[in-house]
Every structure is written in structure tokens, then in C-alpha cells.
N, C-alpha and C positions, 0 to 999 in steps of 0.2 A: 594612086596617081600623084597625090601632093607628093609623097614620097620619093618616086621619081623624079618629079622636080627639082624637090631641094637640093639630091647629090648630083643633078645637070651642074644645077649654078655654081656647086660648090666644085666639079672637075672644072669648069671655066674661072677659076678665082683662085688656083693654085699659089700662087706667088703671093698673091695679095694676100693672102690669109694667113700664109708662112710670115710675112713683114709682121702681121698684129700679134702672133706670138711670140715671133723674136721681141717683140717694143713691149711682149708683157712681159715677158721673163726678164728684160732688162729693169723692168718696174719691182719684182719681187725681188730681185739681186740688190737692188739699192734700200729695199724696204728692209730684210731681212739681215744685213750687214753690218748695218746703222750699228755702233758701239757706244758706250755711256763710260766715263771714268770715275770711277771710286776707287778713293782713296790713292797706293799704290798699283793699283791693279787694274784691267778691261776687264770690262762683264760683257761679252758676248751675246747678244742675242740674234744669232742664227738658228739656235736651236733654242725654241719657246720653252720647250719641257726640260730643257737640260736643267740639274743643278748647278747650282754658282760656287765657287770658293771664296769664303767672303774673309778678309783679313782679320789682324787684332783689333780694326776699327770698329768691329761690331759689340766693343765698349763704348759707354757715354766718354765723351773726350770732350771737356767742357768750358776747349781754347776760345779766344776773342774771334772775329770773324778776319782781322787781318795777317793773325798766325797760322802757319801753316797744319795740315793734319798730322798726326804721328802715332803709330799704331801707340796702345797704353803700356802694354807687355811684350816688347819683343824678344826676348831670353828666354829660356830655360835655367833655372838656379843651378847653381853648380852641384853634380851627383857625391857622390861622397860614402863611403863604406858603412853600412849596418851592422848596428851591434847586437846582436842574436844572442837568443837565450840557449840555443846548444840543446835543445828540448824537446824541439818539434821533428819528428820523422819524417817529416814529409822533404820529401825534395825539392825544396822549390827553384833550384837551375832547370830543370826539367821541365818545367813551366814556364821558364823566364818571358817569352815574347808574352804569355796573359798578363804578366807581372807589367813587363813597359806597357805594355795596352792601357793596361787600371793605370798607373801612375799618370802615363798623359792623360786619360780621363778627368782624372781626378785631380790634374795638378793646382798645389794652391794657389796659383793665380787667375784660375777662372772655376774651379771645381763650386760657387756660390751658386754662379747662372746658370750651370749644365748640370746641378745635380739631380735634377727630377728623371732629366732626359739621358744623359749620359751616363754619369759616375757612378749612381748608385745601381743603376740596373746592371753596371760592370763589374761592380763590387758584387754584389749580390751572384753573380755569375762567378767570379774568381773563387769564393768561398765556397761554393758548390764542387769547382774541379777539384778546390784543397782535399774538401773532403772524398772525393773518388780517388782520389790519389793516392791520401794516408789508404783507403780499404783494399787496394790493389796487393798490401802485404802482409794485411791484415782480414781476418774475417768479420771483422767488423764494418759495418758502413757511415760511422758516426765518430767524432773523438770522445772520449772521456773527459771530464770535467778539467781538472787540469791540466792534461795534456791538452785541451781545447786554448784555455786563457795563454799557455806559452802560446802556440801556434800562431794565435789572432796577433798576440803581442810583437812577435818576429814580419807576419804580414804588414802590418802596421809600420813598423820600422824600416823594411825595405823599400815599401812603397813611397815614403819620406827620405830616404837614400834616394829616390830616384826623381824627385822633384810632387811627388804625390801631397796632398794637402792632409795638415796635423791635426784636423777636428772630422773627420771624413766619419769616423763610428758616431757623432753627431750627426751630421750631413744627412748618414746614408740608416740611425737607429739602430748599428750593429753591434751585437753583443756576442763577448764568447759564447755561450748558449745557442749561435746559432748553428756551430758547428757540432752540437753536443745530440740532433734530433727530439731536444725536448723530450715531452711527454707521450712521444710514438713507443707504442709495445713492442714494436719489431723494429731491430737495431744492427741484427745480425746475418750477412752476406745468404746463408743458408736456407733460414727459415723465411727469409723475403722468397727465395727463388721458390719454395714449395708452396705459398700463399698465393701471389702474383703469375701472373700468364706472361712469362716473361720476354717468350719472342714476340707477342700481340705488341707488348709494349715497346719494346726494341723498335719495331718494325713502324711504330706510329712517331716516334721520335730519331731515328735516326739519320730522316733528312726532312726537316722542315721547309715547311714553302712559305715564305715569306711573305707571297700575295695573299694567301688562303686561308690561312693559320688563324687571323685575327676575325674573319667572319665566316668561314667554314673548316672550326677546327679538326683536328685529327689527334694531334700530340696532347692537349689538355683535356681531353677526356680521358683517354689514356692514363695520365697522369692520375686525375681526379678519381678514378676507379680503381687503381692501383692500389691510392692513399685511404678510400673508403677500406679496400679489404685488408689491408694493416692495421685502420685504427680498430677494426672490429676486436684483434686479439683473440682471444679464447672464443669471443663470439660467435653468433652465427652471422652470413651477410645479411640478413634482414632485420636482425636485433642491431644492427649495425645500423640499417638505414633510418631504422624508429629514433635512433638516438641522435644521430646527425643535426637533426634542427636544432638542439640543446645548444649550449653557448660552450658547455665545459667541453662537446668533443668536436664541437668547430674546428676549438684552438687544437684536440689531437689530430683532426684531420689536416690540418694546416701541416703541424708537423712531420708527421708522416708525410707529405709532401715533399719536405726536404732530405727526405730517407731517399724518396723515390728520385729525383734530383739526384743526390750522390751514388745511386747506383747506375743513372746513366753515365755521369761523368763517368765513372769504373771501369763502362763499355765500349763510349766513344773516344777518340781523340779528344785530348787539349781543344783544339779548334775546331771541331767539328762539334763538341759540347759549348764552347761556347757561342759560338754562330744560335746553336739552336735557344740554348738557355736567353740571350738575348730578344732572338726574336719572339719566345714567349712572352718576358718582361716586356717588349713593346707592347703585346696587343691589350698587355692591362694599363699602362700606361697612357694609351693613346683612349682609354676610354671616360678617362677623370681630367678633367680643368683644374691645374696647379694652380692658378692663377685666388689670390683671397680678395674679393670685393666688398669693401666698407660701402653703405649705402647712401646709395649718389641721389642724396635730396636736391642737391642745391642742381644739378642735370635736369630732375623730374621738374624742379620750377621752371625753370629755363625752358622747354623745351614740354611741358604738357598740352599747351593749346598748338603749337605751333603747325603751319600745314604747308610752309613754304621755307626756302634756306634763311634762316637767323644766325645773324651775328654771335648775337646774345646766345641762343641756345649750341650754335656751333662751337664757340668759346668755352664753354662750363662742361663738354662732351670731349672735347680736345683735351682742356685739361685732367681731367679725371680720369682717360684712357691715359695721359703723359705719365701719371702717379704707376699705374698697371706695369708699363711698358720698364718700368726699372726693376721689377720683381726678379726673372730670369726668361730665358731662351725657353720658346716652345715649340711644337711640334704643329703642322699644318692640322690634325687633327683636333690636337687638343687647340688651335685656334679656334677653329669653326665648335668645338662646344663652349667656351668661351667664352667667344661675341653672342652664342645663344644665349646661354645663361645669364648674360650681362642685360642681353634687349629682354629676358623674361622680366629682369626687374623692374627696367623702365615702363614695361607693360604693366606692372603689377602697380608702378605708383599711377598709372595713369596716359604715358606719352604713348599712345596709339600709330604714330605715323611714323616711318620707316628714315627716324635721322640717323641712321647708318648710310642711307641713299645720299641724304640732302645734304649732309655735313663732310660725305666724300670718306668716308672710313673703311680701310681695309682691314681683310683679315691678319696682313702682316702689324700693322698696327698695334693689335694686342702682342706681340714679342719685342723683348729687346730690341733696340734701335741701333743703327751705325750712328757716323758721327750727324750734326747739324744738316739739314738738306737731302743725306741721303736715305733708301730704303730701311726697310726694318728685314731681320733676318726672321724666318718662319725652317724650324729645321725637318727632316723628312721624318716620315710618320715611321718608317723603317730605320733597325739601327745604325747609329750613326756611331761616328768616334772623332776626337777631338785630332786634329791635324799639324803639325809641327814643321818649319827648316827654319834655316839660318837665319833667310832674308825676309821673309815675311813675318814671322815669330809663330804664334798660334792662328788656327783658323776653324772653321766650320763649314760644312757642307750647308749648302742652302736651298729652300724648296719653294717652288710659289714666287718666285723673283718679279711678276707682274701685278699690277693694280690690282687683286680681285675681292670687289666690294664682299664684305662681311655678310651672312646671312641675318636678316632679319626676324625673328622667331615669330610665329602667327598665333601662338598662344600664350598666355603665362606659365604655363607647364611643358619641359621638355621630356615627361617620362617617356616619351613613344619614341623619341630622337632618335635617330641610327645614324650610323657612318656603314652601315653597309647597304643602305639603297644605294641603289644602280645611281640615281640622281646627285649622290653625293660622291662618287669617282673623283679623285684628284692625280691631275692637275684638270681644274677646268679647258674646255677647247676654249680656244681665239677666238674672240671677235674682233670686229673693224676697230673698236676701242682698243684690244691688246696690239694688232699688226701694225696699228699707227701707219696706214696706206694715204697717203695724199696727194693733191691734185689729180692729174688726167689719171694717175695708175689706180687710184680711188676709185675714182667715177667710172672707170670701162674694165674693169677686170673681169666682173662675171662675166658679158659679153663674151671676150677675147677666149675665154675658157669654151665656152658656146659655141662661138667662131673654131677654134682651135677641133675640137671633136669631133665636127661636121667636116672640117679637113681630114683628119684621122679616119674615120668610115669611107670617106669619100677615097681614100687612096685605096683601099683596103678592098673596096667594091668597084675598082677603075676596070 
């Protein structure tokens, strides 16, 4: 009977109830459109999830307040011919787009702050297709010692022909050796294929999912299983698996690892090994805080007893995040373990109360910072690569481009942490604090939406 009722009133209110939606949708068109300027660029926020391109200002640029902003690095260094040792087999025109990929990665004018995130997981990917490539004419899946040191050396070279950074096998801990498979017993294209189940494995890595990968994998077990029945050698697999906890056949299973690596290169395309080899490096990468934290005593005083906003303790949290924030670019993931890891400590000297809340601290906060005033960049948990033209110089993809407060850790210990509860899906949904709704569109939107659906049945049931 009520039922009835409501969709009477609502066939007699046609028009009127059409007016409170058109005056809502004019409320979300003006709320959702609103633009912010940085630097030389708009950042758009129509679409809350979308990522941003954030210019070269997302260096510290550390002009007075009445000069103007300017990106730090707008060039590309001039490219220039590689001197090659004449050495290496491998083709590397055949590769050329991984080659500019890794260079802009890695280029030295920003390869400091993206090396966690970017350069080295690219690097680390290039040297794996090197190595599928030299095995394609070989039966080998590994280089030889010195044929390894020229290889790296010609690598090395090109990549700095191309504007690539000169300390990068620093950067990134890369030795000839890595192209050599180490201390793996099996080396060679044949006796991998008679060990290994090799369509299982093909078939687990030959298109990786990029959503999935990192919390319900496919391809890294794969992998992992592979490398156990290699390092075994002569063994059996279960004199294999008794030995694995050892420290000496860790490091042959590791190796072996990169057998298994270069035999998919061999398989896949250039690009369709590297897409995948990437998105593995992410999901290890997004599980570790780069970030090094000296202990923030002078925070724990500040801010031990405190249960309301403090100047004093917001001051001594600012600045000790400010020291953080020049380290390098992180990923939204590695944020949120981060600010965990950060609040475990202030919990462990004692500050119990949530001054990530009170002190207004985002999870962008812990990454590099653009210039004075604006946001900090936070880059995606997924692979990213570093961005290039004329007019803007370098740039970044960016993830998280809203305020969203830092988690607060509930214990001192984060072993049970996850990034794959459900509860920790990023990007956070909107609140009234993200859509920034004001006045009248504020105050009567749920309504109107209410009003609006009763219209909608009501036509529907006329």
C-alpha cells in the first residue's frame, strides 16, 4: 500500500523531479571539472582514478617565491655513437626499442630517484632478453665469462650513447656475472628442456596479468619450480628440496633463476618478455620500503604525550618526513609500507596517537615532492617508464594524486601487513573530503539521487 503511494506522488511530480536532477548534474559538472595548475601543465580532475603526468618539476627546484617555476631538466643530452668492442654476438639492433626504453629509464638525469622503481627493474629485464637472444644461436642459455664482460661492456656503452646514466652497474649492483648463470648446473638450451616441464612453464609466463601476478601468482611459481629442478643437478628433487634451506644453494637456486629468465626471453618476443619480466620485478618490488629511516627521537619527544594537533609535534614530523621525501620516487605501494613502518617506530618509542591524522600527513608525502606548494608524486604500483618530449622535458606517471591520509599502524609489528587484503585495494574510493562538493550541491545530493530513482521506477511502472 505505501508502495503504491510513493510512485502516485512520484507520476504527479514529473517535471519537478526532472528540474532536481538536471540542478544535480549541474552540481557534479562544476564539482568534477574544477582544474588545479601545476607547474606548466592542468591536472584534471574529472576522472578521480585517472593517473596524472606530472612534468620535470617533480624535482626539488629550490627558486625564491618570487621567480618563476622551471622544469630542472628539460633536454635530453645529445646521443652520440658507441664504441663497441666488436665482441659481443648478440644483436643488439634487434632490440633497439628495449635499448631506448632502458636508456630513458635510466637516463642520468633522473636515473638517482627512479632507480628502485624504474631503471633497475628495466635493466635487470634488458639483460635477461640479452641473454635469450645470444641462446637463440646458440645452445647455450648463458654467456661465457668473457664473452659475458665484452657484452655488458658494449651494453653499457650504448645505453650512455643514448643518454643512459654512467654509474647505472652501481645503481642497479650489476655485474658481468649476471649474464654468465652463476653457479646453476644447467646452462644448456637441451638439458633445461629434458629437466623442466617446459610447456607448464611457457604457459604460466607467457602472458602475465598484471592485476593478479603480485597476489595470486602463476608465473613465479613456475619460475620457482623450474629453478628448484635445475639447481637439483644430478640430484633427486627431494635431495633438492632438503638442501634448499642452506644458504650455499639459495644463492644456486637464485641462479638458476636467471637460466629460467633467459630461456623465456628465447621464447617470447623482446616485448612481450619484457612487459612480463617487469611486471614480476614489480610485485617484488612493491613488497620492500626503499625508503632508510635514521630514528626520529627528536618526533618521539615531540609528539609522545600528545592527543590533540601540536605545533611542536607537527613541526618535528614535517621535518623528518621533509629529510625522507628527497631520498627517491616511490610507488603507492611501497608508500603505504612506509608510513607503516615509520608509525611502527613512533609506536615502538612510545607516541600511541594517530599524528598522521592530526598532523594531516599523506601517503604522497613519503615520495619525492614537486616544486614548493605543490603535491608530491606517489608512482603506480604497476610498471611504469620514465616519459620524454621536447616541450615538457622528462616526466612520470602518477598515482594517488588526492589527499589520502597515510595509514596509521595498530601495532609495532607489521609482520602480518598485506597489500592484498581486499581493504587495501588502491586507489582508495571518494569521500565528500576527495569530491570537494560545496554549498547547496553538498548539502542535497544524496537526496536528489533518491528523488531521481523514484523518478526512474516511476516512469518505468507509468
Amino acid at each position: 500500500m505505501n508502495q503504491a503511494f510513493s510512485l502516485s506522488c512520484c507520476k504527479g511530480s514529473y517535471i519537478h523531479q526532472l528540474l532536481l536532477f538536471v540542478a544535480w548534474l549541474f552540481c557534479i559538472q562544476d564539482a568534477v571539472t574544477s582544474q588545479i595548475q601545476v607547474g606548466h601543465q592542468r591536472l584534471s580532475r574529472s576522472g578521480l582514478f585517472d593517473p596524472i603526468e606530472v612534468s620535470p618539476t617533480v624535482f626539488p627546484n629550490y627558486t625564491s617565491h618570487g621567480e618563476p617555476s622551471i622544469p630542472v631538466y628539460p633536454a635530453l643530452p645529445p646521443a652520440y655513437d658507441p664504441i663497441l668492442s666488436g665482441k659481443c654476438p648478440v644483436s643488439f639492433a634487434d632490440i633497439s626499442s628495449i635499448m631506448e626504453k632502458t636508456a630513458l629509464d635510466c637516463s642520468q638525469l633522473v636515473a638517482p630517484v627512479v632507480a628502485n622503481v624504474i631503471c633497475c627493474p628495466q635493466v635487470s629485464s634488458l639483460l635477461r632478453i640479452v641473454q635469450g637472444y645470444y641462446s637463440r644461436n646458440s645452445d647455450k642459455l648463458v654467456l661465457q665469462n668473457e664473452i659475458a664482460e665484452d657484452c655488458m661492456s658494449d651494453i653499457f656503452s650504448i645505453l650512455s650513447s643514448k643518454g643512459g646514466s654512467n654509474n647505472i652497474s652501481t645503481l642497479c649492483s650489476i655485474e658481468s656475472k649476471n649474464l654468465t648463470g652463476g653457479s646453476c648446473p644447467v646452462k644448456d638450451v637441451i638439458k633445461f628442456e629434458k629437466i623442466v616441464n617446459a610447456s607448464k612453464l611457457l604457459n604460466a609466463c607467457s602472458s602475465v596479468d598484471p592485476l593478479k601476478e603480485s597476489c595470486r601468482p602463476t608465473c613465479q611459481p613456475a619460475i620457482a619450480e623450474a629453478a628448484l629442478h635445475l639447481s637439483a643437478g644430478d640430484l633427486s628433487v627431494d635431495d633438492a628440496k632438503i638442501m634448499a634451506g642452506e644458504r650455499s644453494h639459495i644463492d644456486v637456486i637464485n641462479d638458476c633463476k636467471g637460466v629460467v629468465y633467459a630461456w623465456l626471453s628465447r621464447k617470447l618476443s623482446p616485448d612481450a618478455s619484457n612487459k612480463a619480466f617487469r611486471i614480476l620485478t614489480a610485485c617484488k618490488v612493491n613488497k620492500v620500503c626503499p625508503l632508510e629511516f635514521e630514528q626520529p627521537l627528536e618526533v618521539i619527544r615531540a609528539c609522545k604525550n600528545v592527543a590533540a594537533p601540536s605545533p611542536l609535534c607537527c613541526s618535528s614530523l614535517n621535518t623528518y618526513i621533509e629529510g625522507m621525501q628527497n631520498q627517491m620516487l616511490i610507488t603507492n605501494k611501497q608508500a603505504i609500507l612506509c608510513s607503516t613502518m615509520f608509525g611502527s617506530l613512533l609506536r615502538k618509542g612510545g607516541v600511541l596517537t594517530n599524528v598522521y591524522r592530526l598532523c594531516d600527513v599523506d601517503l604522497k608525502d613519503f615520495s619525492l615532492q614537486v616544486n614548493d606548494g605543490q603535491p608530491g608524486c606517489l608512482l603506480p604500483s604497476l610498471p611504469a617508464d620514465v616519459v620524454y618530449d621536447n616541450i615538457t622535458g622528462f616526466g612520470f606517471t602518477c598515482d594517488l594524486s588526492d589527499n589520502i591520509e597515510a595509514p596509521w599502524p595498530l601495532s609495532t609489528s607489521i609482520t602480518s601487513f598485506s597489500l592484498c587484503a581486499s581493504e587495501m585495494s588502491l586507489p582508495a574510493r571518494p569521500t565528500s573530503g576527495t569530491l570537494k562538493l560545496t554549498g547547496m550541491c553538498a548539502g542535497v545530493l544524496e537526496f536528489l539521487v533518491f528523488f531521481f530513482m523514484q523518478f526512474v521506477v516511476s516512469v518505468f511502472l507509468r
